[in-house]
N, CA, C and O atoms as a MOPAC input file, in Angstrom:
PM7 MOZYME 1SCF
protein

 N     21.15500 1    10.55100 1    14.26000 1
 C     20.93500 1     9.96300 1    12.95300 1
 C     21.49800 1     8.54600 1    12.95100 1
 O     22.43500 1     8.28500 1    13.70500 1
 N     21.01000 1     7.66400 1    12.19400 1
 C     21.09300 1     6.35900 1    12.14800 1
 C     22.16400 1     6.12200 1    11.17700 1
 O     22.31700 1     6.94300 1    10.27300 1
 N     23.18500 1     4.73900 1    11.28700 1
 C     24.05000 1     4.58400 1    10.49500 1
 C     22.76700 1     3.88200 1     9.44100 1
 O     21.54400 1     3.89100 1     9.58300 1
 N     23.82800 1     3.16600 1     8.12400 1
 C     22.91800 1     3.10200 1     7.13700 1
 C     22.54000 1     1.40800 1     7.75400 1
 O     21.35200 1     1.28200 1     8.04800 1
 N     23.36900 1     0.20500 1     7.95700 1
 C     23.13100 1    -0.54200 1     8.63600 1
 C     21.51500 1    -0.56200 1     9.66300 1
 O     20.42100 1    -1.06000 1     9.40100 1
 N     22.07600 1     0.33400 1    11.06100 1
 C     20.73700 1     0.62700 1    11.93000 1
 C     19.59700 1     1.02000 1    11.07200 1
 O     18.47800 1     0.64600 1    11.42200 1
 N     19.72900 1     1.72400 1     9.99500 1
 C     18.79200 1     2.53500 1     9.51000 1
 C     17.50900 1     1.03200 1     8.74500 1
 O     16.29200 1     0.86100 1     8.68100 1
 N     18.41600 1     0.48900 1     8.43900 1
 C     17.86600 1    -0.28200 1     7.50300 1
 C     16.95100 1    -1.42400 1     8.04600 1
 O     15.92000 1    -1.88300 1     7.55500 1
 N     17.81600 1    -1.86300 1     9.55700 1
 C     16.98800 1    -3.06100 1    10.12000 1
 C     15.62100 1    -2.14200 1    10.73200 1
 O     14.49100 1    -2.61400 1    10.60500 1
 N     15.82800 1    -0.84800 1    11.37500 1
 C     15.03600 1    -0.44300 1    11.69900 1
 C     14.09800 1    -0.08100 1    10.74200 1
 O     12.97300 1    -0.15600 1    11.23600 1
 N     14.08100 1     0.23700 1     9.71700 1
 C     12.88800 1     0.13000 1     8.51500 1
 C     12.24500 1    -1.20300 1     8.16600 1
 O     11.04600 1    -1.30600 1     7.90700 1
 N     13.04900 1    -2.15400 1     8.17300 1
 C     12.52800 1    -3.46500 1     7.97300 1
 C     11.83300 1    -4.06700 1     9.11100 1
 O     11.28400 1    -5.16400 1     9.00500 1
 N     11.83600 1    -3.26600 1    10.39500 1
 C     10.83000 1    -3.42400 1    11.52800 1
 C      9.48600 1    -3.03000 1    11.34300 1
 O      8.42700 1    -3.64500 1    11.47100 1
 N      9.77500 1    -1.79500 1    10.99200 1
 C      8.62200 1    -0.99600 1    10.87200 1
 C      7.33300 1    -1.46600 1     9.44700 1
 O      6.16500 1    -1.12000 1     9.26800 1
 N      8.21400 1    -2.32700 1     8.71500 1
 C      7.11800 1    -2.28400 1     7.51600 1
 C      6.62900 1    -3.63900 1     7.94300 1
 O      5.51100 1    -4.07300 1     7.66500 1
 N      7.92400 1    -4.54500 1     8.92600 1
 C      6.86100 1    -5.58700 1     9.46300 1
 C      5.77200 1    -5.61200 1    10.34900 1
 O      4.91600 1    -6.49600 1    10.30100 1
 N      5.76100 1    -4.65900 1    11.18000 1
 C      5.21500 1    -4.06100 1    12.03400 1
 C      3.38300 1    -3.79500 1    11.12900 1
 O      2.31700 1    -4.32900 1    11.43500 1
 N      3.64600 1    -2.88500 1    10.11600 1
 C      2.78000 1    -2.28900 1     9.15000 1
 C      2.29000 1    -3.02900 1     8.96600 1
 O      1.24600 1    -3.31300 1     9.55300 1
 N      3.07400 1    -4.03100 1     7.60700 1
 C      2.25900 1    -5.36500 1     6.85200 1
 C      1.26800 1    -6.00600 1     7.88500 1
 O      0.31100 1    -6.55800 1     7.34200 1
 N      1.29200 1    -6.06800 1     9.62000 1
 C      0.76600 1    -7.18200 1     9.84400 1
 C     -0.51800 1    -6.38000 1    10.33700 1
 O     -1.63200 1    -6.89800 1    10.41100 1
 N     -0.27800 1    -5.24900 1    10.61700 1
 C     -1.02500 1    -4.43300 1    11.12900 1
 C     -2.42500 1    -4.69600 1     9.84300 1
 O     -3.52300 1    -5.24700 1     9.92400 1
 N     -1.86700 1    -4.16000 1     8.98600 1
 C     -2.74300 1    -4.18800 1     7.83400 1
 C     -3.21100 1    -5.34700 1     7.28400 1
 O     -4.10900 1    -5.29200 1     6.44300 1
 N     -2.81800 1    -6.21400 1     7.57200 1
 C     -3.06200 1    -7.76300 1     7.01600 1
 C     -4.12800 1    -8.01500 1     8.16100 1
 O     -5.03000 1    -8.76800 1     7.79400 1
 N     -4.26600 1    -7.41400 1     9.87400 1
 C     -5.20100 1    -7.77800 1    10.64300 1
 C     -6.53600 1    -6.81800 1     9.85200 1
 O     -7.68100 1    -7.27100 1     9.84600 1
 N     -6.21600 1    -5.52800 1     9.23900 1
 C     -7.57300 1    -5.05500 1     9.12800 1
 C     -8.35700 1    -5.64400 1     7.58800 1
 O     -9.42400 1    -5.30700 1     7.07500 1
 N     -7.60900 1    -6.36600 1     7.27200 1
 C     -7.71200 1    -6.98700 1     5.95500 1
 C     -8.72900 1    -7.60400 1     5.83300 1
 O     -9.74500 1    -7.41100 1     5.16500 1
 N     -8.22800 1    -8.84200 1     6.93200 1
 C     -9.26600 1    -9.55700 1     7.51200 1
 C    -10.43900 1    -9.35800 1     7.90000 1
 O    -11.19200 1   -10.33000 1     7.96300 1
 N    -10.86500 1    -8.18300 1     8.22900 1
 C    -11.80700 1    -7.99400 1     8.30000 1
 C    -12.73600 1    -7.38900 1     7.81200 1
 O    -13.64300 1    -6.64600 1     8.18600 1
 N    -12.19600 1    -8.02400 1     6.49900 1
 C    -13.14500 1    -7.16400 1     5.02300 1
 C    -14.32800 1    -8.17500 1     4.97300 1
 O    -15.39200 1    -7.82700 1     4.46000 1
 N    -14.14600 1    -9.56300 1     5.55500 1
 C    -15.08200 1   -10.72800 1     5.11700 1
 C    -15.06500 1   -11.23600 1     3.68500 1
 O    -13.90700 1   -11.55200 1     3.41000 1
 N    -15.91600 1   -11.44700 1     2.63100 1
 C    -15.82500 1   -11.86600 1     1.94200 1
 C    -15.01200 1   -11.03700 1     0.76300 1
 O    -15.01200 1   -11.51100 1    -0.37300 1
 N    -14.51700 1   -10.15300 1     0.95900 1
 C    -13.64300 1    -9.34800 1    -0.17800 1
 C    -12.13200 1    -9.14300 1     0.12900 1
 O    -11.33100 1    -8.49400 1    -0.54400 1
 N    -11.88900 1    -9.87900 1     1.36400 1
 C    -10.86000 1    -9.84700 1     1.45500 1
 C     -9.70300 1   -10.74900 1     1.06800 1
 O     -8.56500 1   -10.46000 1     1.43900 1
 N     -9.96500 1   -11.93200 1     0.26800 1
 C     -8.76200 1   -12.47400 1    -0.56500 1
 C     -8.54600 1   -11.63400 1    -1.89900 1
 O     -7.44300 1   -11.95100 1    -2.34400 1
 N     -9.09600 1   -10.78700 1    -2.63000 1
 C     -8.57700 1    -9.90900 1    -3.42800 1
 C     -8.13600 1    -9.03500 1    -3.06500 1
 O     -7.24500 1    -8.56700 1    -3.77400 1
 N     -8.46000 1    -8.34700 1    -1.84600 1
 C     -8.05900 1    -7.36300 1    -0.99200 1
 C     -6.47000 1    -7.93000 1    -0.91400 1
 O     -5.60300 1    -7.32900 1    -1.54800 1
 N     -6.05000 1    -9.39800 1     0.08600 1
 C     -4.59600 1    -9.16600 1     0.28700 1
 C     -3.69800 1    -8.95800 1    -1.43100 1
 O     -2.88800 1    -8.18200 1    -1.93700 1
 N     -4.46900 1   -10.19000 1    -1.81700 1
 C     -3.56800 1    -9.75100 1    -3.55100 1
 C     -3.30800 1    -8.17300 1    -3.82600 1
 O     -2.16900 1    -7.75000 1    -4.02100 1
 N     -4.57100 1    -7.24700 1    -3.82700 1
 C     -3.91900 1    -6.36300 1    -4.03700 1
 C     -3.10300 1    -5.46100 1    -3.12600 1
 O     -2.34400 1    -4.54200 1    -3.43200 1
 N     -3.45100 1    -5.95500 1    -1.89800 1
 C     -2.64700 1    -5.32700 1    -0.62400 1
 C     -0.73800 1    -5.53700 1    -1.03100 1
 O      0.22400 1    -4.78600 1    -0.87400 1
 N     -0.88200 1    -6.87400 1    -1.57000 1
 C      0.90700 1    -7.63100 1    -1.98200 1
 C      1.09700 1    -6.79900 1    -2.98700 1
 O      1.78600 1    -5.81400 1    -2.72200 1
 N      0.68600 1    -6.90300 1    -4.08100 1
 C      0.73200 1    -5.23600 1    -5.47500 1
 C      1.27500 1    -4.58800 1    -4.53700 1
 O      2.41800 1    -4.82600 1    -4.14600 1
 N      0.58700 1    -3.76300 1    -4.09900 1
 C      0.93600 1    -2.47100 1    -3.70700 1
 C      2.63200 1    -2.12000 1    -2.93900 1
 O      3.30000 1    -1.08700 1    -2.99700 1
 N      2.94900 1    -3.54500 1    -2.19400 1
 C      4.42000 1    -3.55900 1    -1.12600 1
 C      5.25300 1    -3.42200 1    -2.98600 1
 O      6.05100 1    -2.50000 1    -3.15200 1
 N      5.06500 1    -4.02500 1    -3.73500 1
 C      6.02200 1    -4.19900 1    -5.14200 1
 C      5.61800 1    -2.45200 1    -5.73400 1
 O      6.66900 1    -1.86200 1    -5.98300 1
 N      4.54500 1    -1.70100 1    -5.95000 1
 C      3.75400 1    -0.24400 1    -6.61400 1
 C      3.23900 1    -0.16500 1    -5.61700 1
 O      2.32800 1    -0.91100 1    -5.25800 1
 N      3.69500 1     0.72100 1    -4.98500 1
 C      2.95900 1     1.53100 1    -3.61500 1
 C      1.95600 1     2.81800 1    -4.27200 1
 O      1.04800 1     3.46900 1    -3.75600 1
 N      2.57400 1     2.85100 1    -5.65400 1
 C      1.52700 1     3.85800 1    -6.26200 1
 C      0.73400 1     3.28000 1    -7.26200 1
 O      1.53800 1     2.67800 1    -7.97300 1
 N     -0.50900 1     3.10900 1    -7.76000 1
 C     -0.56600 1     2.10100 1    -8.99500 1
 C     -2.59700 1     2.38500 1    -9.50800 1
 O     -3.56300 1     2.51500 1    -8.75600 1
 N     -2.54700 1     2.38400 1   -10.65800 1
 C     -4.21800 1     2.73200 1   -10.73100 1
 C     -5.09600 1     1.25800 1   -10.90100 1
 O     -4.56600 1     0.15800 1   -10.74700 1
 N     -6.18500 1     1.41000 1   -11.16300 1
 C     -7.25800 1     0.00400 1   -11.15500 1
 C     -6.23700 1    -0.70600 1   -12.34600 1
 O     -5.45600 1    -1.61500 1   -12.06200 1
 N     -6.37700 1    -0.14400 1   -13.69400 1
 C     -5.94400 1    -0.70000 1   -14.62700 1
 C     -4.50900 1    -1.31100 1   -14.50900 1
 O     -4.30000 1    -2.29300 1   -15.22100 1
 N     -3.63100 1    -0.92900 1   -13.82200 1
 C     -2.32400 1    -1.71800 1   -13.71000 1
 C     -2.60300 1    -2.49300 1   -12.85000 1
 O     -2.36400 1    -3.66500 1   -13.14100 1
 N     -3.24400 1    -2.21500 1   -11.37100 1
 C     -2.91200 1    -3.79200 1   -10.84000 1
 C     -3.77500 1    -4.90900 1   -11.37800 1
 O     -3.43900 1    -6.07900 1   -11.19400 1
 N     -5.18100 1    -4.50300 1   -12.22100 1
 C     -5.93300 1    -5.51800 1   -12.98600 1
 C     -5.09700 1    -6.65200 1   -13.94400 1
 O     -5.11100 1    -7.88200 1   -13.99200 1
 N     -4.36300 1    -5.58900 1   -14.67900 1
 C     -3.46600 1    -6.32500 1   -15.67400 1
 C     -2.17400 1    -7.34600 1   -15.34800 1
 O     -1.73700 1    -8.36800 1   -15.87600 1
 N     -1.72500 1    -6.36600 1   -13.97600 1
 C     -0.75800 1    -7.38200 1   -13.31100 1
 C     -0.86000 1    -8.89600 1   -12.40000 1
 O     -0.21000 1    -9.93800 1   -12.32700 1
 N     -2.22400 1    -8.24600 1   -11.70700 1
 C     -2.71100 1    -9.78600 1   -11.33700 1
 C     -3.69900 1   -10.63400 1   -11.66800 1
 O     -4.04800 1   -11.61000 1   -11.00400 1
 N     -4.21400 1   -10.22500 1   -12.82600 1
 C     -5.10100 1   -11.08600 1   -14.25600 1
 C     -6.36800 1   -11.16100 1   -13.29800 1
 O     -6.85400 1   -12.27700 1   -13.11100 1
 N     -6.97400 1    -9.98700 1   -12.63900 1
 C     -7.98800 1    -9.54000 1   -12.12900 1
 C     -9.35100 1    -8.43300 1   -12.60400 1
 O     -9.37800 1    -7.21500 1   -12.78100 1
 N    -10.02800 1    -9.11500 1   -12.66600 1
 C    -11.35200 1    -8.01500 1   -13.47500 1
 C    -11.10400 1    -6.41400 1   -12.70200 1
 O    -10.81800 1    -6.07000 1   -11.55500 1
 N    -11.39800 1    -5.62300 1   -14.08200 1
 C    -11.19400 1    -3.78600 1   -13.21900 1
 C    -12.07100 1    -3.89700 1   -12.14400 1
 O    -11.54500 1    -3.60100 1   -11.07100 1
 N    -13.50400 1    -4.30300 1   -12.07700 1
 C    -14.28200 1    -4.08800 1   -10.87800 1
 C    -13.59600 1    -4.47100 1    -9.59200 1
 O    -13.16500 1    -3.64100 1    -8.79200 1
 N    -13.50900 1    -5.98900 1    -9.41400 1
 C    -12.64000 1    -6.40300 1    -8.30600 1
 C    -11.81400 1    -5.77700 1    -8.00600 1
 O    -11.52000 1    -5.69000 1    -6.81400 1
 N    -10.93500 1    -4.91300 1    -9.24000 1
 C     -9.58700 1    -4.58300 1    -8.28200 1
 C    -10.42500 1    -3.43200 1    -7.56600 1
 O    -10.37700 1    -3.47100 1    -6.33700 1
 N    -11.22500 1    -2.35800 1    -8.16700 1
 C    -11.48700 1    -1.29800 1    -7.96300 1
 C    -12.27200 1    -1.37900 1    -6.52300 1
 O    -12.15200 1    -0.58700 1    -5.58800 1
 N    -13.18100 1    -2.64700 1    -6.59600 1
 C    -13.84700 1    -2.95300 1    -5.07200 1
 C    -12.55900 1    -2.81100 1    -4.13200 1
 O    -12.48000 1    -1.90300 1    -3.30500 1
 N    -11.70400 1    -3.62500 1    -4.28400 1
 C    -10.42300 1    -4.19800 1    -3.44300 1
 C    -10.10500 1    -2.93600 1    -2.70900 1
 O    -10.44800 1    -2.64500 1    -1.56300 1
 N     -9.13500 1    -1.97500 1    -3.85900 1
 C     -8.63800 1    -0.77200 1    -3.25700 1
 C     -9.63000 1     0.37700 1    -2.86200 1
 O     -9.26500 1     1.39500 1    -2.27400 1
 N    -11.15300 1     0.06600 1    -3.31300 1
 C    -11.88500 1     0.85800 1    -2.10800 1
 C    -12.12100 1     0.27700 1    -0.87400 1
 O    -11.89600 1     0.86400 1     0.18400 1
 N    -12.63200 1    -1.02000 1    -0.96700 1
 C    -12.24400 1    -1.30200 1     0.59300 1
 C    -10.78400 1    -1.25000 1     0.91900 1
 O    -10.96400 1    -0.62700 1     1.96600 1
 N     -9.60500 1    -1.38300 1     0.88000 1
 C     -8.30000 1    -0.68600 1     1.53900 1
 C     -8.39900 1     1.07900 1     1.64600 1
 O     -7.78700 1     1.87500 1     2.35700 1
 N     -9.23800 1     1.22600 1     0.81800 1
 C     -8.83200 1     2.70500 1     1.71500 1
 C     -9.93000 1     3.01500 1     2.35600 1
 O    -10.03100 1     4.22000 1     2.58400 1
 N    -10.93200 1     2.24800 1     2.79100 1
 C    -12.19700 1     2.17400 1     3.46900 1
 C    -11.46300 1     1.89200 1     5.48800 1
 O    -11.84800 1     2.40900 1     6.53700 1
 N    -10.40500 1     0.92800 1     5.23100 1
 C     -9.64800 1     0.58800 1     6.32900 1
 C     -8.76600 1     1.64200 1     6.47200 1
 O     -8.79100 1     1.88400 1     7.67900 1
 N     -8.20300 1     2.20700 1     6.07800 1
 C     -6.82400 1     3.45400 1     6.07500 1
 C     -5.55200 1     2.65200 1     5.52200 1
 O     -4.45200 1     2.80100 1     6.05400 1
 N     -5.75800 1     1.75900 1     4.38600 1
 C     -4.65400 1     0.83700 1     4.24500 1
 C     -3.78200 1     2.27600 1     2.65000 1
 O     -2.72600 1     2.86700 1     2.42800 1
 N     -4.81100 1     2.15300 1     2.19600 1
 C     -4.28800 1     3.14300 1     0.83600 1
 C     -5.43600 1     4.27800 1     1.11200 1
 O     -6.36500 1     4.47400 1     1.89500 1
 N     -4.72500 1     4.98500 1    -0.14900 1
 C     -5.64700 1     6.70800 1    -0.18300 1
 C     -5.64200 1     7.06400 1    -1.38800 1
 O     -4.50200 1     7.25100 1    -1.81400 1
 N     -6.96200 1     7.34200 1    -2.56900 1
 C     -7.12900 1     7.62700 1    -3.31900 1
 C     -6.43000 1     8.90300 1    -3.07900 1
 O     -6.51900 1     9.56100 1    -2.04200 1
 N     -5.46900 1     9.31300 1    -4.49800 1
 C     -5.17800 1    10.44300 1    -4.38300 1
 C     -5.41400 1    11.98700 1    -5.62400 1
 O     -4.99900 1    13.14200 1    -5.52900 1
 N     -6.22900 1    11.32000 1    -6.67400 1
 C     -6.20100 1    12.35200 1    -7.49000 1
 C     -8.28100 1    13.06400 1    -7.15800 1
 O     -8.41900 1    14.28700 1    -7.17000 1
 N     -9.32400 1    12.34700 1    -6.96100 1
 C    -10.18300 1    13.09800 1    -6.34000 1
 C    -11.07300 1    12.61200 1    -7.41500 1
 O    -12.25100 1    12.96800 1    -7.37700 1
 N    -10.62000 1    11.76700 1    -8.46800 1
 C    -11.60100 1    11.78400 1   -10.04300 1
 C    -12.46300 1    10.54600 1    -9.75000 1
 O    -12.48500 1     9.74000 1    -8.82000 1
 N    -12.96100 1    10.64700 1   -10.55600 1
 C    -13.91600 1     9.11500 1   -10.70400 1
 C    -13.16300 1     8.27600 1   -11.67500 1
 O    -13.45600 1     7.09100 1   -11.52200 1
 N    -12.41900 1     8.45000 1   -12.48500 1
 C    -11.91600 1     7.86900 1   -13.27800 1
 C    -10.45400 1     7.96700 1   -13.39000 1
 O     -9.80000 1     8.94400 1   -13.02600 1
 N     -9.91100 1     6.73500 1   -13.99300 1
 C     -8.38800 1     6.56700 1   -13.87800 1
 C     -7.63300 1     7.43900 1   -12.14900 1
 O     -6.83600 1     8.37500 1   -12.08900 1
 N     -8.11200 1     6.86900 1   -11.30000 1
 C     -7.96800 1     6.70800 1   -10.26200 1
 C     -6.31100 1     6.44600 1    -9.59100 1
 O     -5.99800 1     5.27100 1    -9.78500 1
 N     -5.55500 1     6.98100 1    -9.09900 1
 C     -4.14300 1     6.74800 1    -8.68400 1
 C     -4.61100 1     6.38200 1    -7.13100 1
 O     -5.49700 1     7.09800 1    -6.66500 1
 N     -4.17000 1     5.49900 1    -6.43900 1
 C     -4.03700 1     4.94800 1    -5.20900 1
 C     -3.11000 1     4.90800 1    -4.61900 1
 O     -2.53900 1     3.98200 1    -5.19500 1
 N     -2.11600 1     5.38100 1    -3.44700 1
 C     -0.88200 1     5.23300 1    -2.91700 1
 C     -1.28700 1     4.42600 1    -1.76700 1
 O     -2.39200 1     4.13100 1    -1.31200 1
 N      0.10500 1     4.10600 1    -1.37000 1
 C     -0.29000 1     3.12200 1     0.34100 1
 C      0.70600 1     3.90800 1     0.90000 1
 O      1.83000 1     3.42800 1     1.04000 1
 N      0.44800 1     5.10200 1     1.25700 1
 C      1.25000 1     6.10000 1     1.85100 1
 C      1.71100 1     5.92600 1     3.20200 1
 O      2.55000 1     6.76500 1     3.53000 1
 N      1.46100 1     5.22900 1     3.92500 1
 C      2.07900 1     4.65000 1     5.14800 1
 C      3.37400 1     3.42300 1     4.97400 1
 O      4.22300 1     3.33100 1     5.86000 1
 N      3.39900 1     2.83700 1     4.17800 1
 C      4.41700 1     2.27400 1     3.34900 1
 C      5.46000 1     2.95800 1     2.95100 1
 O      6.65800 1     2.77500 1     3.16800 1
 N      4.67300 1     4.10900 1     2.09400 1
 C      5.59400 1     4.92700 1     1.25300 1
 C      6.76700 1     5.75600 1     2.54800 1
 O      7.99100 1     5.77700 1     2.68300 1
 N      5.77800 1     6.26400 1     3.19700 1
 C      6.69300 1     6.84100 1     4.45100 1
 C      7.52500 1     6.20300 1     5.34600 1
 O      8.63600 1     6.67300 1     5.58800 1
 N      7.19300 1     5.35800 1     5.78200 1
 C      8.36900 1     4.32900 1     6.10700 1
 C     10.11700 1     3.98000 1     5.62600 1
 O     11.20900 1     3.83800 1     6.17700 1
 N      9.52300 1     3.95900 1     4.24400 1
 C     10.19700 1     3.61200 1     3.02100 1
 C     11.32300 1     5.27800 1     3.09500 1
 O     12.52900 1     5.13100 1     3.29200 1
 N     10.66700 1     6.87900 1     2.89500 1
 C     11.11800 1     7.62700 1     2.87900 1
 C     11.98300 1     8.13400 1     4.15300 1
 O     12.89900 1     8.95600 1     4.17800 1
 N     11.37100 1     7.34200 1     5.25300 1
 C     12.09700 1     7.81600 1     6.54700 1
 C     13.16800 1     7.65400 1     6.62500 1
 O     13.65900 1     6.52500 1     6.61600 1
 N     14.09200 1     9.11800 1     6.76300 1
 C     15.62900 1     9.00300 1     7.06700 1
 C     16.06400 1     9.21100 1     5.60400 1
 O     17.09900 1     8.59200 1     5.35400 1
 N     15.59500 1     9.86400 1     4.63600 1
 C     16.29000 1     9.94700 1     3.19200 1
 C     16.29300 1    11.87600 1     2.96600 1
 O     16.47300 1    12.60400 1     1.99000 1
 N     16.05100 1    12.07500 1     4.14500 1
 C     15.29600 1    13.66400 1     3.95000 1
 C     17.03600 1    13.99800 1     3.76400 1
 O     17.94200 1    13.49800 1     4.43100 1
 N     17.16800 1    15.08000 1     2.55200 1
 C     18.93200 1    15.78600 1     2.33300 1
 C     19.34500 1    16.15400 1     3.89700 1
 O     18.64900 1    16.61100 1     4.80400 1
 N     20.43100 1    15.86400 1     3.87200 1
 C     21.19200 1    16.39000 1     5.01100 1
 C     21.29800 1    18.12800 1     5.34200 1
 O     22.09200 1    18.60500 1     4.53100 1
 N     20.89900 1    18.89900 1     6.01300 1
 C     20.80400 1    19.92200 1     6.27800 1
 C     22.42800 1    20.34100 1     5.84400 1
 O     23.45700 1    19.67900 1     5.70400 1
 N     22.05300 1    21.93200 1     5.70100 1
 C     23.42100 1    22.82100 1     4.95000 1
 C     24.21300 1    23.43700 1     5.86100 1
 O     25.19200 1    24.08600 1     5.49100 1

């Protein structure tokens, strides 16, 4: 097990590692991909977040955002997670796990 120090630079590897990873498949959205990184940056601040909040947060039409985070999870960047057509929740669960690694309770 990692002290909290190690623990920490080594997480801050890994999400750099991620971000760039994901910032290469970004790129290769072509023309949808400058709303794509905006909402790709949302998401590092709400790793969980629906059309309507990141619309409102980055003064972006619902369609765009909604294009955006279907192409990210078209790449494996996020993952729709409730199954609806509507009011839609999105996680960037590879983030999220990163983030959770090493917080699991200490065994009894």
């Amino acid at each position: 097990m990692l002290c909290g120090a190690a623990q920490a630079v080594d997480t801050a590897g890994e999400l750099i590692i991620l971000l760039e990873e994901d910032r290469a498949a970004i790129q290769t959205l072509g023309r949808s991909s400058a709303s794509a990184y905006r909402v790709h940056d949302f998401m590092q601040r709400r790793p969980l977040t629906t059309i309507q909040a990141a619309s409102t947060e980055l003064k972006l039409s619902i369609p765009t955002v909604g294009k955006a985070l279907d192409r990210l999870a078209e790449v494996g960047i996020v993952r729709e997670t409730t199954g609806r057509l509507r009011r839609r929740v999105f996680a960037y669960r590879k983030y999220l796990d990163v983030l959770e690694r090493g917080t699991e309770p200490l065994p009894r």
